[in-house]
N, C-alpha and C positions, 0 to 999 in steps of 0.2 A: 867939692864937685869933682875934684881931678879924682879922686880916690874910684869915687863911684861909678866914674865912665870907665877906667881901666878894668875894676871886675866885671863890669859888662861885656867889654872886649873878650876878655877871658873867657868868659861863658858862653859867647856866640860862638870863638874858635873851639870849644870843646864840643858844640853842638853838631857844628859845619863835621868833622871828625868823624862822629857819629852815622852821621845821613853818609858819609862819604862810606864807612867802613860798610853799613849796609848794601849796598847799591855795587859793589864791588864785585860779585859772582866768587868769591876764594874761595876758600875749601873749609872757613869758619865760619859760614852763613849762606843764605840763600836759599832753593828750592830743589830737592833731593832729587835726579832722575829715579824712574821706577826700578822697581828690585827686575830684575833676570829673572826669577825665579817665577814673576808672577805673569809674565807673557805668553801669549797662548804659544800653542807650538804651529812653524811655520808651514807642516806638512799638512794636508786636508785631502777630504775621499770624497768622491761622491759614485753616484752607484744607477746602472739604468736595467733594469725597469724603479722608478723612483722609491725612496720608503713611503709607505699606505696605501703604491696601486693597488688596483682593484681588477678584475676581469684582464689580466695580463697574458697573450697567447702564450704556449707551449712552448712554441716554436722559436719565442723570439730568446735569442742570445743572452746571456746576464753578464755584463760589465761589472766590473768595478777598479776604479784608477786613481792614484795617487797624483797631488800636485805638491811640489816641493818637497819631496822625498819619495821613500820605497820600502814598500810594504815588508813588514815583519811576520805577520798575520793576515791572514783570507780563508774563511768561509763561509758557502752556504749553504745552511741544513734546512731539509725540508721536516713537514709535522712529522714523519715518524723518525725526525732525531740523526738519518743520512744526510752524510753530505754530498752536494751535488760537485761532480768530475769538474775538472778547472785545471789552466794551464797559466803561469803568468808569464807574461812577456819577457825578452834576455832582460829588459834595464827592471825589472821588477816593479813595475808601475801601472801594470794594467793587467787583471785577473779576469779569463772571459772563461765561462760555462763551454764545456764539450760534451755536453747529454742534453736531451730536451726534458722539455718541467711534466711533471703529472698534471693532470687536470685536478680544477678544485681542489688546491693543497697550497698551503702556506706557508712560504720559503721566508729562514730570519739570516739574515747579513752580521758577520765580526770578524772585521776587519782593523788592522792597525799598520803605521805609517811613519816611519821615523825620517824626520828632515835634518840640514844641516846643523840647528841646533841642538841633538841628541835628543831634541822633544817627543813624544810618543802621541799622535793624532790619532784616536780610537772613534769607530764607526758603528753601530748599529742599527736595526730597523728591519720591519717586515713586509713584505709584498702576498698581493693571492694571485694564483692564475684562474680561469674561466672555469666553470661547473656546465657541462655543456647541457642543454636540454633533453639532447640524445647521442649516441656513441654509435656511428652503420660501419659495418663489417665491412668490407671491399673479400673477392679474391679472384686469381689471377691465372689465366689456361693459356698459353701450356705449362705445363707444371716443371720442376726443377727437372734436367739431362733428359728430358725427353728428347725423341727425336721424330719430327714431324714430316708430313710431306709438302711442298712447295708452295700449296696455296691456305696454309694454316693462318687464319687472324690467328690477333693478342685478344685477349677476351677481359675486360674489367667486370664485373660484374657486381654490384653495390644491393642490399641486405633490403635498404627500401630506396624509392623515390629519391632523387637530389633535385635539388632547386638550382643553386651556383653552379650550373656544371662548367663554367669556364673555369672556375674557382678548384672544381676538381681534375680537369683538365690537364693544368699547368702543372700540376703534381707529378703528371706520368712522361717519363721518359723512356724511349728504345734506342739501344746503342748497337751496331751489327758490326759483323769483320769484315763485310765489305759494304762498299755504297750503295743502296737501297733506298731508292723513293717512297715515301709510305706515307698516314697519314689515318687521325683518329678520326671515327664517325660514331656518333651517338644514335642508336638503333633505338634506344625505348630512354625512358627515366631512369632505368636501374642501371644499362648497360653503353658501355663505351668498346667498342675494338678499333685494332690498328690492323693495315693491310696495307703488303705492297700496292705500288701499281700496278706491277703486271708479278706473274710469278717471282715466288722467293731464285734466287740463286742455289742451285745445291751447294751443300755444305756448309754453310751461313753460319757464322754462331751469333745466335742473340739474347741479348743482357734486357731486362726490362726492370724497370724500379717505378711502382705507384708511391711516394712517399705520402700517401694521406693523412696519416699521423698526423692531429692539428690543425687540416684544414676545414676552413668552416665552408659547411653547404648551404648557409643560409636556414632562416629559423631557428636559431640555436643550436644545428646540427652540425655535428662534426665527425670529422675521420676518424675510427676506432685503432687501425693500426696501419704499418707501412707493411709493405707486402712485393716480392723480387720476386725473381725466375730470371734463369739459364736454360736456355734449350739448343738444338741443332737441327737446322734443315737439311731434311736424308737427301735420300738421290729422287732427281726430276721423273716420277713417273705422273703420266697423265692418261684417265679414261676418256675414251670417247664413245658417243652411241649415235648412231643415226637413228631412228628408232624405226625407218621404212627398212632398213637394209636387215633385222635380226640379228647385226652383230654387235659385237662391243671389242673394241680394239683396247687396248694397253701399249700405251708410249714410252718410251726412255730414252730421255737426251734425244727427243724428236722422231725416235726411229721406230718402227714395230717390235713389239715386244710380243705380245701375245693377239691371240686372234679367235674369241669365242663365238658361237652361235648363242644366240638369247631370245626369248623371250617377251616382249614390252606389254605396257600397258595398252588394254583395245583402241584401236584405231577409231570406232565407231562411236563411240562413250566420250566427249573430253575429262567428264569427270574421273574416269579411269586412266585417261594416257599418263605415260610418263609425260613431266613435263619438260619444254625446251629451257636450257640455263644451266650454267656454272655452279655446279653446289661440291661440297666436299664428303667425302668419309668421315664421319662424323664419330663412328664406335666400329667396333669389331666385336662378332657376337657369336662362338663358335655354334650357339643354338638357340634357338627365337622362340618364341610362343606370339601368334598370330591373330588377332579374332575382329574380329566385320559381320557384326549381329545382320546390318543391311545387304549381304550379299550373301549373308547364309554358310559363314563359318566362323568358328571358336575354337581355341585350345589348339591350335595348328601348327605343330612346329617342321620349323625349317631348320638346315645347318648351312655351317659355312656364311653367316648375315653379316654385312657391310651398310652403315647405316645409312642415310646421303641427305636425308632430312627430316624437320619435327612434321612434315605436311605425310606420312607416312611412308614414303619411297626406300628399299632397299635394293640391294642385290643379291639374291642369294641361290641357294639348289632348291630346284621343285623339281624334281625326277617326276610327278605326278602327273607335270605336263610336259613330259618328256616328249609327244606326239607332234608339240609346237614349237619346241625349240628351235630355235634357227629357220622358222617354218611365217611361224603365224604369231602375231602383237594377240595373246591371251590373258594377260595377266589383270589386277589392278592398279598397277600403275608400277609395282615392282620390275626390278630387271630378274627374270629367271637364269638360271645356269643348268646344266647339266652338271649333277656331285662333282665330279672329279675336277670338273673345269672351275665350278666354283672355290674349291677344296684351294687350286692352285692360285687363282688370284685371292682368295679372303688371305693366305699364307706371301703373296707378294705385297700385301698391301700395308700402310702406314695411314694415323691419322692424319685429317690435313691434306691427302691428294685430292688432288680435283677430278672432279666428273663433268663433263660437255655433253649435253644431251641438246641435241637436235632434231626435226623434221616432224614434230610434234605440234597439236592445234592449238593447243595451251601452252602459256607457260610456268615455271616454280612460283607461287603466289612467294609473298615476301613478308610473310609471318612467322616464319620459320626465326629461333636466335642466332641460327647461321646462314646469312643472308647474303653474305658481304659482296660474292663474286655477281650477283643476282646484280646490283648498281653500277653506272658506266662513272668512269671515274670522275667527274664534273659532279654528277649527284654526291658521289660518298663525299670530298672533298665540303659538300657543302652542309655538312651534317657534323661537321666542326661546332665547337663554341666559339674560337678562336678567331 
């Protein structure tokens, strides 16, 4: 008996031993931590517009940012294999787009990202932008270094109809060199201009930027392109007519400038009179062709034509009624000149001055696409989308 309790003893301490040695954590047993090798890397990308959008604006920005490290690699190429402009930030952690997207084209992201553990974080994937319905042209009068006269709107003018026009609206910006009250008025569905309050300041310079590019007009319709001008407002001349007195004076910087006999339209007729209202020079036309099937003339030319509205009013020489000049209101609704006098203001004149015509029964209907000075400024104002 004694024999056989002692090998037991022996046995249980060899066994205790055993459970002990396992249970231990050393470095000749136990559960292995994971290899280095097999951990992900700690650096990660992500990217906005998201990988798979879909109908993704132009306009918007493309991101892409690293966390826990900094990028080795960034970019993205659109379908025809270009890559789109991109600047990354000093810490190299954030790659943002500096060009806007094509419409309906599919941009692919490849990107990579190395974190403190020398790991290499690699990114891919692709987005689409918008396929617009339709693409409306915009453009923009006055034209580049022109130089206008003091009462010249900005003129937008859109290719068809816009639905959102606050939406195109917000697009246009006018910047001047000096401070200028103004303010856009939506005259029809195609067309937007901008007008002082009261006359330009001579010398003005002004910067105007439609950025339409992008913007949706509603229906699937969007901006075809962006469209600028630079121009300068010349010196302050301004017409005036009374239309009972036959003359037409010319102003500058307030003062008498010139002093013609003219002309008007019949007294007797409203359909004929010039009418009373603020309209501008619209064109300058060294020679006119004329015709009014209903008063029984065609093929008429005049020299020296200054235009003033689409409702048909000009200025210009009629030597023909040379008899009424300065005399008698004969005309159809034209301001007449004597050649020489017209000769000298068609050659003083700039697009963009204004003409004041007063003492007339009628006045400028407001059909005309230059209308602007025809509204008192509470109407234009409220012809805003805004």
């Amino acid at each position: 008996m004694i024999e056989r309790r002692t090998v037991f003893r022996v046995a249980l301490g060899a066994g205790s031993a055993g459970l002990l040695a396992a249970c231990s954590g050393g470095s000749t047993g136990g559960t292995p931590h994971p290899n280095e090798a097999q951990l992900p890397p700690k650096a990660s990308i992500t990217a906005e517009p998201a990988v798979d959008a879909a109908d993704v604006s132009v306009l918007e920005p493309v991101t892409v940012k690293a966390a826990d490290g900094t990028f080795t690699e960034v970019k993205v190429v659109n379908s025809d294999g270009g890559e789109v402009a991109g600047e990354l930030n000093a810490e190299k952690t954030v790659w943002t787009s500096s060009e806007p997207l094509g419409y309906g084209k599919t941009y692919t992201y490849s990107a990579k990202a190395k974190g403190s553990d020398d790991k290499v974080a690699e990114f891919t994937g692709s987005f689409a932008t918008v396929t617009p319905a339709k693409e409306i042209r915009a453009t923009l009068n006055p034209v580049d270094d022109a130089e206008v006269g003091v009462a010249m709107p900005i003129s937008v003018k859109f290719a068809e109809a816009i639905s959102d026009r606050a939406a195109a609206e917000r697009a246009l910006t006018v910047e001047t060199s000096t401070e200028v009250e103004g303010a856009w008025a939506w005259l029809s569905d195609r067309q937007v201009d901008w007008r002082p309050k009261e006359y330009w300041p001579a010398g003005t310079e002004v910067s105007v930027a439609a950025k339409l590019y992008g913007v949706h007009y509603g229906g699937g319709a969007y901006g075809k392109a962006d469209v600028t001008t630079k121009f300068t407002i010349g010196r302050n001349q301004v017409v005036k007519i009374h239309t009972p007195d036959h003359r037409m004076r010319v102003y500058r910087d307030g003062a008498e400038h010139a002093n013609y006999p003219c002309s008007n339209g019949k007294d007797a007729d409203p359909a004929l009179n010039t009418p009373n209202g603020t309209v501008i020079v619209m064109t300058r036309e060294p020679t006119s062709i004329f015709d009014n099937e209903r008063y029984g003339y065609t093929d008429l030319k005049k020299k020296w034509c200054c235009r003033i509205s689409n409702h048909g009013e000009y200025i210009h020489e009629n030597e023909e009624n040379r008899a009424n000049i300065g005399k008698k209101n004969t005309s159809h609704g034209c301001v007449n000149l004597l050649e020489a006098d017209a000769k000298a203001y068609f050659d003083s004149a700039l697009i963009g001055d204004p003409v004041e015509v007063t003492g007339s029964k009628v006045g400028f209907p407001t059909t005309s696409d230059v209308m602007d000075w025809l509204l008192d400024w509470e109407t234009w104002k409220s012809k805003s989308a805004l």
